[in-house]
C-alpha positions as CSV (number, residue, x, y, z in Angstrom):
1,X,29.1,-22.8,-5.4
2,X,27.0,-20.2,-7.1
3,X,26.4,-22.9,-9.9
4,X,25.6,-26.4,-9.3
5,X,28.1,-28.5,-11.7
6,X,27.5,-31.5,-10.6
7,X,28.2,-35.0,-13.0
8,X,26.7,-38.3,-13.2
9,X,27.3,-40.7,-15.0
10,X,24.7,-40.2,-17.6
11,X,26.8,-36.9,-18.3
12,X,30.0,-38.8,-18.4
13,X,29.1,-41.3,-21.2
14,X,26.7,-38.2,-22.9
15,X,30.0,-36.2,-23.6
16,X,32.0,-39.1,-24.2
17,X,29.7,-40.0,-27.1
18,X,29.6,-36.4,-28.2
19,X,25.7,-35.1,-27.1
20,X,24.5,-31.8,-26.9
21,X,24.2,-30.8,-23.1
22,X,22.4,-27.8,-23.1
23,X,19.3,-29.4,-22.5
24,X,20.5,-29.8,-18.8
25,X,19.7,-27.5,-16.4
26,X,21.6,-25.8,-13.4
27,X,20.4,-24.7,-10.2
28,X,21.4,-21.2,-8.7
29,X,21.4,-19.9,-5.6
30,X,20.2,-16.6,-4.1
31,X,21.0,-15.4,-0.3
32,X,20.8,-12.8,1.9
33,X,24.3,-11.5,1.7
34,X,25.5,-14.1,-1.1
35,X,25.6,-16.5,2.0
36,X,27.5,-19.9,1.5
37,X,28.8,-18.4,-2.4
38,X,25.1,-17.8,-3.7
39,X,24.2,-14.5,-5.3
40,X,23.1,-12.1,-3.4
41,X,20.9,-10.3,-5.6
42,X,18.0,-11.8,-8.0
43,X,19.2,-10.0,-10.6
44,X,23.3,-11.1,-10.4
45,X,21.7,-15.2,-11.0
46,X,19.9,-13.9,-13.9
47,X,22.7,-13.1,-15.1
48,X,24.7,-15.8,-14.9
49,X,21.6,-17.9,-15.8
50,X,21.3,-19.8,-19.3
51,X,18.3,-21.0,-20.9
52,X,16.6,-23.5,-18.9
53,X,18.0,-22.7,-15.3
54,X,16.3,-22.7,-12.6
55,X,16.9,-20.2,-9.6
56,X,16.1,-21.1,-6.0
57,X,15.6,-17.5,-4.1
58,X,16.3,-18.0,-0.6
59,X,13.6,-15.9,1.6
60,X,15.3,-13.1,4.2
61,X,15.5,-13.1,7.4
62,X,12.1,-11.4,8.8
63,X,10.4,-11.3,5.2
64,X,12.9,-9.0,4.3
65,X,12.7,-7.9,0.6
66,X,15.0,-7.7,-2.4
67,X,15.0,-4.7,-3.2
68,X,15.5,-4.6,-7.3
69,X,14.1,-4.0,-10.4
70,X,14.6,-6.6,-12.7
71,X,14.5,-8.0,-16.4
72,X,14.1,-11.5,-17.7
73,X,15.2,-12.6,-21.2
74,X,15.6,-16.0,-21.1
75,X,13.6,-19.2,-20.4
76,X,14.1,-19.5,-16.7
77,X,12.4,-20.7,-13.5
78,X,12.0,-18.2,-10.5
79,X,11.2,-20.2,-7.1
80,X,11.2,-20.4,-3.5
81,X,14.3,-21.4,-2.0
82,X,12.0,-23.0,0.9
83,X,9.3,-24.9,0.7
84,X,6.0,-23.6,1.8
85,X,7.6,-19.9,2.0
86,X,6.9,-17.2,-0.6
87,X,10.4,-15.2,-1.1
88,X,10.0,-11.4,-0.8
89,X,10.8,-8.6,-3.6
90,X,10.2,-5.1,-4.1
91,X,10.5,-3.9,-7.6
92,X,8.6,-4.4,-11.0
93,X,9.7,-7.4,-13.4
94,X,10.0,-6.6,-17.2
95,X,9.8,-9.2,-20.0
96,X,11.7,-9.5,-23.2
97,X,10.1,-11.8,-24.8
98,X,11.1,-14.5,-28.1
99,X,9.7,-17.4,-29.7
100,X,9.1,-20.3,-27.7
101,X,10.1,-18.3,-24.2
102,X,9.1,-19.9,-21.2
103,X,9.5,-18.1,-17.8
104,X,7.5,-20.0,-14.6
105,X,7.6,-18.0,-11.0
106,X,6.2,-19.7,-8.3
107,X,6.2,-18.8,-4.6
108,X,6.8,-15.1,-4.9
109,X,5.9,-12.5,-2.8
110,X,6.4,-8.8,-5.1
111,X,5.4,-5.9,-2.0
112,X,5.4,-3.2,-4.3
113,X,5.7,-3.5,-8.5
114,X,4.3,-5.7,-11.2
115,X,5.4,-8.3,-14.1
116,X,4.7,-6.8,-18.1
117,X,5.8,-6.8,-21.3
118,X,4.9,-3.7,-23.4
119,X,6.6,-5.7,-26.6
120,X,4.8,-8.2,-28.4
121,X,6.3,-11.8,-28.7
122,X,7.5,-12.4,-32.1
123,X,5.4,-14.7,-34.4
124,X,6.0,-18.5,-34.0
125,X,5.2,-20.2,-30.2
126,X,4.1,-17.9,-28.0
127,X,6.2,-16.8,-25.1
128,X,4.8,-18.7,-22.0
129,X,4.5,-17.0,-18.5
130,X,3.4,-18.6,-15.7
131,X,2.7,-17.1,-12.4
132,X,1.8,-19.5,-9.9
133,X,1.5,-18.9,-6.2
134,X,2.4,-15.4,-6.6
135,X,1.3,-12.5,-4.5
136,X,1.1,-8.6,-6.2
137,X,0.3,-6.2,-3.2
138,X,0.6,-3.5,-4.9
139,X,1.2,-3.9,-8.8
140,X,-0.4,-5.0,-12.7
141,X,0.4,-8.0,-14.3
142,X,0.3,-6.2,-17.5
143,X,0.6,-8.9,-20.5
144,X,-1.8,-6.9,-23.1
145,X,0.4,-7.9,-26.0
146,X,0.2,-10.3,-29.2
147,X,1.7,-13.5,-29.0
148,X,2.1,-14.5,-25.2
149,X,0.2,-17.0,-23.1
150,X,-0.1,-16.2,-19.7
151,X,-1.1,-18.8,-17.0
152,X,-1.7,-16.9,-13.7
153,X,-3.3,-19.3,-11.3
154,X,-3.7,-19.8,-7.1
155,X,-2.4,-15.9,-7.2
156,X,-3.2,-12.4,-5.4
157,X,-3.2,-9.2,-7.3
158,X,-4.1,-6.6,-5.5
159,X,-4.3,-4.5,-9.2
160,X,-5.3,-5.7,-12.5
161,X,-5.0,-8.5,-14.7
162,X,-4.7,-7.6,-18.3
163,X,-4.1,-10.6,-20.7
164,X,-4.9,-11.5,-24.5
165,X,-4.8,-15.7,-24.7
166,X,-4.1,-17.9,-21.3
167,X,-5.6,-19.0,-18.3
168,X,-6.5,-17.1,-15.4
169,X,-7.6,-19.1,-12.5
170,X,-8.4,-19.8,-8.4
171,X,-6.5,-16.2,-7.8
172,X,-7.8,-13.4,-5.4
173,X,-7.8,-10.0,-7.7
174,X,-8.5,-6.8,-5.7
175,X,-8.4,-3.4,-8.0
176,X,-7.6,-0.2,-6.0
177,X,-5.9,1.2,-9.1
178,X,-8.8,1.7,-11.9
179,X,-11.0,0.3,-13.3
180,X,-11.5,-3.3,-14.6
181,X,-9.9,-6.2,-12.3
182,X,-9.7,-8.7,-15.2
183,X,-9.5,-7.1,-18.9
184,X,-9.2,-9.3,-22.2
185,X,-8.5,-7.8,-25.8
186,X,-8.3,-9.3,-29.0
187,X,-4.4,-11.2,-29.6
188,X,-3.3,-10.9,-33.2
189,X,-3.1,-15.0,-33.9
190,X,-6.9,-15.8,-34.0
191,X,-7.5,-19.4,-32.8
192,X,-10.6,-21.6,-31.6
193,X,-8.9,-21.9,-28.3
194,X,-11.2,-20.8,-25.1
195,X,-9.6,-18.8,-22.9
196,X,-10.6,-20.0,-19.3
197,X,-11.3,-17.3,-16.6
198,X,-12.5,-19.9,-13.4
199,X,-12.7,-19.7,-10.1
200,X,-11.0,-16.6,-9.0
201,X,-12.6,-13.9,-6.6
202,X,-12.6,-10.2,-8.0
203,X,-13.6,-7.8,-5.2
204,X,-13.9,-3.9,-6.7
205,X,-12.9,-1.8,-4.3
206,X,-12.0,1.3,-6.5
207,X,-12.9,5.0,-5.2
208,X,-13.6,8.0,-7.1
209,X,-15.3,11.2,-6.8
210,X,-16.1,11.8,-10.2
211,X,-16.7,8.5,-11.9
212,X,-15.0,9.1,-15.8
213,X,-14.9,5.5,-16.5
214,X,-17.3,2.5,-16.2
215,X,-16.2,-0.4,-13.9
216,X,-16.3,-4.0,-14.5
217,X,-15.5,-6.8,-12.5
218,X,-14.4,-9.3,-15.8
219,X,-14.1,-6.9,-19.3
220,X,-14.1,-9.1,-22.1
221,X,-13.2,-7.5,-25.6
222,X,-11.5,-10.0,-27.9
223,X,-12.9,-11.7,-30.9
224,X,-9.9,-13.8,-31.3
225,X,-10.6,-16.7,-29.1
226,X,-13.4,-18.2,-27.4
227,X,-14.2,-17.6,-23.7
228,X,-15.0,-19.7,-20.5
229,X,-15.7,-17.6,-17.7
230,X,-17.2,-19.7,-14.5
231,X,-17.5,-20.3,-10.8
232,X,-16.1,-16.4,-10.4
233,X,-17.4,-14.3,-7.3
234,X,-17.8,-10.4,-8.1
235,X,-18.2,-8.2,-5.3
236,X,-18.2,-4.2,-5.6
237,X,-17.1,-2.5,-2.6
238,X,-16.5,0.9,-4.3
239,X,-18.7,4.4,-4.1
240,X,-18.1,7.7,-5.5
241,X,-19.6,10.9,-5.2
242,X,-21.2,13.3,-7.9
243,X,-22.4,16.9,-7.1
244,X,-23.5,16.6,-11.0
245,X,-26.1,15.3,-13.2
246,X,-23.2,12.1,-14.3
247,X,-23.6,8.6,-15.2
248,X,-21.1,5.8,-13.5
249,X,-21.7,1.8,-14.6
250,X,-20.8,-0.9,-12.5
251,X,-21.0,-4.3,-13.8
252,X,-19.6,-8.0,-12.6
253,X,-19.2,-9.0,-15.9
254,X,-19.2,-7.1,-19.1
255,X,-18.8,-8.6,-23.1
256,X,-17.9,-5.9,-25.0
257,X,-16.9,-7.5,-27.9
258,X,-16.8,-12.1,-29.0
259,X,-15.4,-14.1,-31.4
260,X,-18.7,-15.6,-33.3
261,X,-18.6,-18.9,-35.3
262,X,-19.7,-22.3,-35.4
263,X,-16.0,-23.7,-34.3
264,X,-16.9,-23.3,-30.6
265,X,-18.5,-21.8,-27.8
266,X,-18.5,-18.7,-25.6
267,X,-19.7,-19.7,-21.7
268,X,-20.4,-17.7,-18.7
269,X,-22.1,-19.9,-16.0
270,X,-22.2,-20.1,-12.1
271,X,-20.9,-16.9,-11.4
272,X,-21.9,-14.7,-8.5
């Protein structure tokens, strides 16, 4: 069945005394080939989602990818269909977001395309992403909007990480695209949150032969929230060359601009 609708008896005697179900989730199924009545593509089960679903993305036969572009719209969990074994796409994921929004990926494996939202979440709760145990090989996760909170944690990105409130955390970022690997700005709901940036190794690896930009490692320019940025290893692999008289910075970790008050605390400490 492409829907689990299974009953218990909690559900029995819940509509028999008149309750409001939609609180309970359904699983869905995707298959190579919409094997055993599953979907066959990620983006016919979000479809058929509701809010609250989860969908359970069976991984192909030889790491073989699905192939699709796709858009999410509704509070949903994207995961493996078997433990301990990413499931492979190839495509770029688009967010719409709205209040309260919560969208959790785990186990994914995206071979060429990112995950953004170029529209900012409307005022109220945040929309929350989280990307956990995810691998970008070639893509942005692009969240440089007002109103989300992004969680990307235990992840690779071999691109950029652009975020205004969330955590970012234990990932492996590696920027052959431009520059900056990590990049805050400033989110339009100013809190005394700290935004934690821990743990994660950031190796620049971007080539040019005539350097137009600086280069930074971790680019910090909000003054909406507090940071944390620790126990991060910064390694520059990149080079360029310049036949003129020009000027190229390189720098792990660069404060451009910081929220300033007496309600908290801005850390960096322990980095390499």
């Amino acid at each position: 069945m492409k829907r689990n609708m299974k009953r218990n008896v909690f559900v029995m005697a819940a509509c028999m005394l008149g309750l409001n179900l939609s609180v309970l989730a359904n699983d869905l199924i995707v298959a190579e080939n919409g094997a055993g009545g599953a979907h066959s593509t990620i983006t016919d089960a979000l479809a058929a989602a509701a809010d609250g679903d989860r969908i359970f993305v069976n991984p192909k036969a030889g790491d073989g990818a699905y192939a699709e572009n796709i858009t999410i719209e509704k509070s949903i969990q994207l995961l493996s269909g078997k433990e301990g074994v990413k499931f492979t796409m190839q495509g770029n994921i688009v967010v719409t977001p709205e209040v309260a929004r919560r969208i959790t990926i785990i186990g994914m494996k995206d071979l060429q395309g990112g995950i953004s939202s170029s529209i900012k979440s409307p005022d109220g709760t945040r929309t929350k992403i989280e990307l956990l145990n995810c691998e970008f090989l070639s893509g942005v996760v692009n969240f440089d909007v007002d109103n989300f909170d992004v969680t990307v944690a235990s992840s690779i990105v071999n691109g950029r990480i652009l975020i205004k409130y969330g955590k970012i955390i234990g990932n492996q970022v590696s920027n052959t695209i431009s520059c900056n690997c990590i990049n805050i700005n400033s989110d339009a709901s100013v809190t005394n949150d700290t935004i934690q940036i821990i743990g994660n190794k950031i190796t620049m690896n971007y080539y040019t032969a005539l350097p137009i930009n600086d280069n930074f490692g971790i680019y910090w320019n909000s003054n909406s929230n507090y940071f944390n940025i620790s126990n991060n290893y910064v390694n520059f692999e990149y080079g360029y060359y310049c036949p003129w008289n020009c000027q190229s910075y390189g720098y792990g970790i660069f404060v451009n601009n910081a929220k300033n008050s007496n309600n908290g605390r801005n850390q960096i400490v322990k980095n390499t």
